[in-house]
C-alpha positions as CSV (number, residue, x, y, z in Angstrom):
1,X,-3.7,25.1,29.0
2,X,-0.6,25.1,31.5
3,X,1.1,22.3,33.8
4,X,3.1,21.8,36.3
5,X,3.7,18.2,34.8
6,X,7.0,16.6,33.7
7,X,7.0,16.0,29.2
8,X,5.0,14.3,28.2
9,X,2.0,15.1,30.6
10,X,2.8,18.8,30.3
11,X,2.1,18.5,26.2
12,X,-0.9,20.4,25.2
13,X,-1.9,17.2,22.6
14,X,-1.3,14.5,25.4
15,X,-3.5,16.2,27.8
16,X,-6.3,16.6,25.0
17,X,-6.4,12.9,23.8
18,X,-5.6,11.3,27.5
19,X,-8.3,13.3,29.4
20,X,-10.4,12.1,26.0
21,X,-9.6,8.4,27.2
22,X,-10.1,8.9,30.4
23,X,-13.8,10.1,30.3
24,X,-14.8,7.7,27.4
25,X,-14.9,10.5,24.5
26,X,-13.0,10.7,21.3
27,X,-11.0,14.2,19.9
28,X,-11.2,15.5,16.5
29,X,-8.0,16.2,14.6
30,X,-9.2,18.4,12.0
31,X,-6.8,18.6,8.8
32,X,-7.1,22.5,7.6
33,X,-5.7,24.6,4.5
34,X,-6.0,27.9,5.7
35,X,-7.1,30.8,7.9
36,X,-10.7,30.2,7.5
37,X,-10.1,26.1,8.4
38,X,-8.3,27.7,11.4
39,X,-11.1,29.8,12.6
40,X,-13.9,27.4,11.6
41,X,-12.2,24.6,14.3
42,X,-11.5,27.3,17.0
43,X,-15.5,28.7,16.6
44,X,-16.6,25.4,16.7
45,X,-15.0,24.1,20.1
46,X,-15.4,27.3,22.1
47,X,-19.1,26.9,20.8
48,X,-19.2,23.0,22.2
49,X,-17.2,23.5,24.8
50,X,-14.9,20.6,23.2
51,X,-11.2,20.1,22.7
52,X,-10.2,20.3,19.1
53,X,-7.1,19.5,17.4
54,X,-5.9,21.9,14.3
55,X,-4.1,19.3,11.8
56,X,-2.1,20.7,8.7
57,X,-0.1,18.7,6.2
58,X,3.7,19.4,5.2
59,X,2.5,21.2,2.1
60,X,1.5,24.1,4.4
61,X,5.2,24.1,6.3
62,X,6.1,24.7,2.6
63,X,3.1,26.8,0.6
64,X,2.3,29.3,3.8
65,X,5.3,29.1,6.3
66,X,6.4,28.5,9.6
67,X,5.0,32.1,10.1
68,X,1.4,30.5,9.3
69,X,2.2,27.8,11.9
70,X,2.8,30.4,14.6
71,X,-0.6,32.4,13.9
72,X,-2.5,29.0,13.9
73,X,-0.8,27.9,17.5
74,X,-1.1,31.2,19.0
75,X,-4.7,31.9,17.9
76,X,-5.5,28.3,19.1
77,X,-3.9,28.2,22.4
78,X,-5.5,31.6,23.1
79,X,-9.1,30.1,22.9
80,X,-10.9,29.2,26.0
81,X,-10.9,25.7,25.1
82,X,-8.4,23.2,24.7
83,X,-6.6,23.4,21.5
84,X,-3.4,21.8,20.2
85,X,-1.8,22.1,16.7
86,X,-0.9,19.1,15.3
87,X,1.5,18.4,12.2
88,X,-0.2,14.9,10.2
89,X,2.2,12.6,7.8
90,X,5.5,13.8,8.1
91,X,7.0,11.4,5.7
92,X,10.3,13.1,4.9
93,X,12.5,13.6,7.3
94,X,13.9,16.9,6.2
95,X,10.5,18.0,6.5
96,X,10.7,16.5,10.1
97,X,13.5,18.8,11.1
98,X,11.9,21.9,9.7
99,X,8.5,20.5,11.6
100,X,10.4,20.8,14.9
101,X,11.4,24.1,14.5
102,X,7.9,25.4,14.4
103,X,5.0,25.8,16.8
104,X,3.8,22.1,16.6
105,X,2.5,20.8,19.7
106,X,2.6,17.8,18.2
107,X,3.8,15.7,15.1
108,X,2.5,12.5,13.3
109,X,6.0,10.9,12.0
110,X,5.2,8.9,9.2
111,X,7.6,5.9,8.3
112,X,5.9,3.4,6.2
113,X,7.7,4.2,2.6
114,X,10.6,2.8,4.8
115,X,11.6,-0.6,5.9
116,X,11.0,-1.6,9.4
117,X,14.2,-1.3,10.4
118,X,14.5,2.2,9.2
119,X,10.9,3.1,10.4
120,X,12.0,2.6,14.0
121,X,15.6,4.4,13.7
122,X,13.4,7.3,11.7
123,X,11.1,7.4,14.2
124,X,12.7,7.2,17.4
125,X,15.5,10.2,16.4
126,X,12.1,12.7,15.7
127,X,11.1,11.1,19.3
128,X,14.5,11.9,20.8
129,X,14.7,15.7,19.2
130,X,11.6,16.5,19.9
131,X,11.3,15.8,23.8
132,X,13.9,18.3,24.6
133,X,11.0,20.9,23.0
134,X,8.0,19.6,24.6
135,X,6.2,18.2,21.1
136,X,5.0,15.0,21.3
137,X,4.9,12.3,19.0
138,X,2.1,9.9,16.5
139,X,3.0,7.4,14.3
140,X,1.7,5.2,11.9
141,X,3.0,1.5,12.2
142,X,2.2,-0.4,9.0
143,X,1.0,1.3,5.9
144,X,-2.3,2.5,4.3
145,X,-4.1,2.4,0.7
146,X,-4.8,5.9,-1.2
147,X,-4.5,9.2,-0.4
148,X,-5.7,12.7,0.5
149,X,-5.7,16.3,0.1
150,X,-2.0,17.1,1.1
151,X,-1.0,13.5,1.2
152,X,0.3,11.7,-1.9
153,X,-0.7,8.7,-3.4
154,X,1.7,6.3,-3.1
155,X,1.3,2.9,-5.0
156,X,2.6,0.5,-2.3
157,X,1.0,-2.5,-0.9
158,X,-1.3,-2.0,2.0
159,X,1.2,-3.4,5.2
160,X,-1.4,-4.2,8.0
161,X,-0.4,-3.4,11.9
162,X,1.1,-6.7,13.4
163,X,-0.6,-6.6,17.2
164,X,2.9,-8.9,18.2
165,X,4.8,-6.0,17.1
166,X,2.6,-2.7,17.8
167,X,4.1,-3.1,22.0
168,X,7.8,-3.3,20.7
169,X,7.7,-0.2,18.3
170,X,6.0,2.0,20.8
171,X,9.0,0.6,23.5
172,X,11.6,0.9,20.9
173,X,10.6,4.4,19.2
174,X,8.8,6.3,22.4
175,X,6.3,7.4,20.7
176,X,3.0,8.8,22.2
177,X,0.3,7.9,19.9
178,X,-0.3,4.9,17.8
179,X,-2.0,5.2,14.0
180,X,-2.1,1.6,13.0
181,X,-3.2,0.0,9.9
182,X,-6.3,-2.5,9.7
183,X,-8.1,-2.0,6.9
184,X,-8.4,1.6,7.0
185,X,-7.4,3.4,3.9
186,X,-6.6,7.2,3.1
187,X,-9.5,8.6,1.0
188,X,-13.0,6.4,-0.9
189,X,-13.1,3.1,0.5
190,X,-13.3,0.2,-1.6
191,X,-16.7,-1.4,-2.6
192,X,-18.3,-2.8,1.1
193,X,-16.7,0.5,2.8
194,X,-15.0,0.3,5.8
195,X,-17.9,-2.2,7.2
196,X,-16.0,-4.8,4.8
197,X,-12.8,-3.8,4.9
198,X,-11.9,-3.1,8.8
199,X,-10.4,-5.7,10.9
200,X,-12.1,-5.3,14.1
201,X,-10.1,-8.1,16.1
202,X,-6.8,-7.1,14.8
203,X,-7.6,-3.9,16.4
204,X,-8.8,-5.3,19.1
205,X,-5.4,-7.4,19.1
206,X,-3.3,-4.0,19.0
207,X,-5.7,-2.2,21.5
208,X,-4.7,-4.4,23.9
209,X,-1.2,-4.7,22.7
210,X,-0.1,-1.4,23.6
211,X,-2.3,-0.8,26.4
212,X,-3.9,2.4,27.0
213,X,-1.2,5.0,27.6
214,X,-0.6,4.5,23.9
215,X,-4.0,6.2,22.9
216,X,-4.7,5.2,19.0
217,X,-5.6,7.5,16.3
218,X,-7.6,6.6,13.4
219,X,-6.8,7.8,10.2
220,X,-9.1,7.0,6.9
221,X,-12.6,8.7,7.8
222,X,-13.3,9.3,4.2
223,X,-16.8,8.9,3.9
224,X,-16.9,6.8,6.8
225,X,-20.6,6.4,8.6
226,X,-21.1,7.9,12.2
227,X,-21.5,4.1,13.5
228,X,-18.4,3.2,12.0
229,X,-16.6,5.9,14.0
230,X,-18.0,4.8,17.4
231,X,-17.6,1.3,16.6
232,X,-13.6,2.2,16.2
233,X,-13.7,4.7,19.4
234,X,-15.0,1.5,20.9
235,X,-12.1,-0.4,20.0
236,X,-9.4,2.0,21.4
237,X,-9.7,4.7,18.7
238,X,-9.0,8.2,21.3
239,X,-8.3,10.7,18.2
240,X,-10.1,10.7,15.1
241,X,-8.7,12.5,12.1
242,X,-11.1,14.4,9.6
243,X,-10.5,15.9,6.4
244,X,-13.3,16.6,3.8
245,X,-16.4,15.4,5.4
246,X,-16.1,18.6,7.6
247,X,-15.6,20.8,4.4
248,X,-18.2,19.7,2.6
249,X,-20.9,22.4,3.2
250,X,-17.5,24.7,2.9
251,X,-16.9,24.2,-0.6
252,X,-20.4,23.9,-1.5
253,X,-21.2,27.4,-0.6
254,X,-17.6,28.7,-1.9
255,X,-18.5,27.3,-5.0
256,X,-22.1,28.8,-5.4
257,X,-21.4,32.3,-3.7
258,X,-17.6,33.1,-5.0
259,X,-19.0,35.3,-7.4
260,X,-22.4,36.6,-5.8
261,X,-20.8,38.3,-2.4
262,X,-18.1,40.0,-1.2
263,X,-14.6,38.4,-0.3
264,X,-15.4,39.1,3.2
265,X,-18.9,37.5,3.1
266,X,-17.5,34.6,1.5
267,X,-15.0,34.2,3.9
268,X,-17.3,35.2,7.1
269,X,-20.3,32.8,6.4
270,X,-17.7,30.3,5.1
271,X,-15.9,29.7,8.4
272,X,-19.8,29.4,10.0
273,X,-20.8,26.8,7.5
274,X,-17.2,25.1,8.1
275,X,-17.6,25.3,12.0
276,X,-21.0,23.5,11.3
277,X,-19.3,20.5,9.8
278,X,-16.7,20.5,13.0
279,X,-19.8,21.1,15.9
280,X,-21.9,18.1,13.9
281,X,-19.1,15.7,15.0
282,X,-18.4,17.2,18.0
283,X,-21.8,16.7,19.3
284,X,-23.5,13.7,17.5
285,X,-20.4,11.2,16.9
286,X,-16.8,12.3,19.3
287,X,-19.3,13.0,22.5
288,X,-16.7,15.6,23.5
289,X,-19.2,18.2,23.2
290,X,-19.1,20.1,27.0
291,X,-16.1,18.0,27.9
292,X,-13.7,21.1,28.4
């Protein structure tokens, strides 16, 4: 994917999640572990002829390398769909500096362990590094319960999105994509699910806060319901971030086969059963399915 276009438009992410809101479809960001995450993602877009996003967590800056960060952005970019690779919760900010100093195409800047103040000053100084490189920016504004795989739990008080202040943080930071918090929480929901818990018209209320050239990202899709999904793509949500719903069948068959089959049968029907996961989203619940 190549452009003539001035940063941000030129950014690989910002083209996958605007053309997304432009023709009414949402884009996966798929949070992966390893090679066969990778591969599973890539497989399953050139099969739908759908954008993807590639997500990892710090812990594979740190466990596998920036070396790991290059194979996953050169495979990706080398498919013949759209594919961006995407770095999710960067809550420290050394981990921030060693993030833009590898193959990201983008980079989800998390400051909610901070105060607001401090949010905005952490925020805006990735935002400022990283335009002269051509990455382009998420954040979350406000904070969210649990946690997942490659994402600590931190016991903090859920801090809900303020609509009045969603406009002025995306002025005062830059950033590119908005992750706010409504209800949504990071791993099992609460009893009532997100059906209870969401808090439709304050995203409504920050939708139309920050307009849409600030597309919105939802994060907390664990389990979440395919009409829960669409009911948040129909309130503004552009990228949607999964994690273990898509691995399910994955680990399932890991689990029963490790011992039964070869390493490279394992790891060969494992990325088909993974890419499954990806194309049953794809398809049924993003609509982006034949969109690239």
């Amino acid at each position: 994917m190549s452009s003539s276009a001035e940063y941000p438009a030129s950014n690989r992410t910002w083209q996958i999640i605007h053309n997304a809101r432009k023709g009414g479809y949402a884009v996966g960001g798929f949070c992966v572990y390893n090679t066969e995450g990778v591969l599973a993602v890539i497989k399953a877009a050139e099969r739908c002829r759908s954008p993807a996003m590639i997500q990892f967590f710090p812990w594979t800056m740190h466990f596998q390398g920036p070396e790991f960060i290059r194979y996953a952005a050169d495979v990706a970019h080398k498919a013949s769909v759209p594919i961006s690779v995407h770095l999710d919760h960067c809550l420290k900010p050394e981990d921030a500096d060693q993030a833009l100093e590898c193959a990201f195409d983008s980079i989800m800047v998390d400051g909610s362990l901070f105060d607001e103040a401090e949010s905005i000053a952490y925020v805006k100084s990735v935002v400022d590094r990283a335009k002269a490189k051509g990455i382009t920016i998420e954040a979350e504004l406000g904070r969210m319960e649990g946690g997942e795989d490659g994402l600590p739990t931190i016991d903090l008080e859920t801090v809900w999105t303020d609509p009045e202040k969603a406009a002025q943080f995306v002025k005062e930071t830059g950033v590119h994509f908005l992750a706010p918090s409504f209800g949504n929480v990071h791993g099992p929901y609460p009893p009532g699910g997100a059906e209870k818990h969401w808090q439709l018209d304050r995203l409504e209320k920050i939708h139309k806060a920050v307009g849409d050239e600030t597309p919105l990202v939802l994060h907390g899709t664990h389990p979440l319901s395919d009409k829960m999904v669409q009911v948040a793509m129909d309130h503004g949500m552009v990228k949607v971030n999964q994690n273990r719903n898509v691995r399910n069948g994955y680990h399932q068959y890991v689990e029963e086969n490790a011992a039964k089959v070869e390493l490279t049968t394992l790891q060969t029907q494992g990325v088909e059963i993974y890419s499954q996961g990806v194309e049953r989203l794809m398809v049924e619940v993003f609509k982006s399915a034949g969109k690239a």
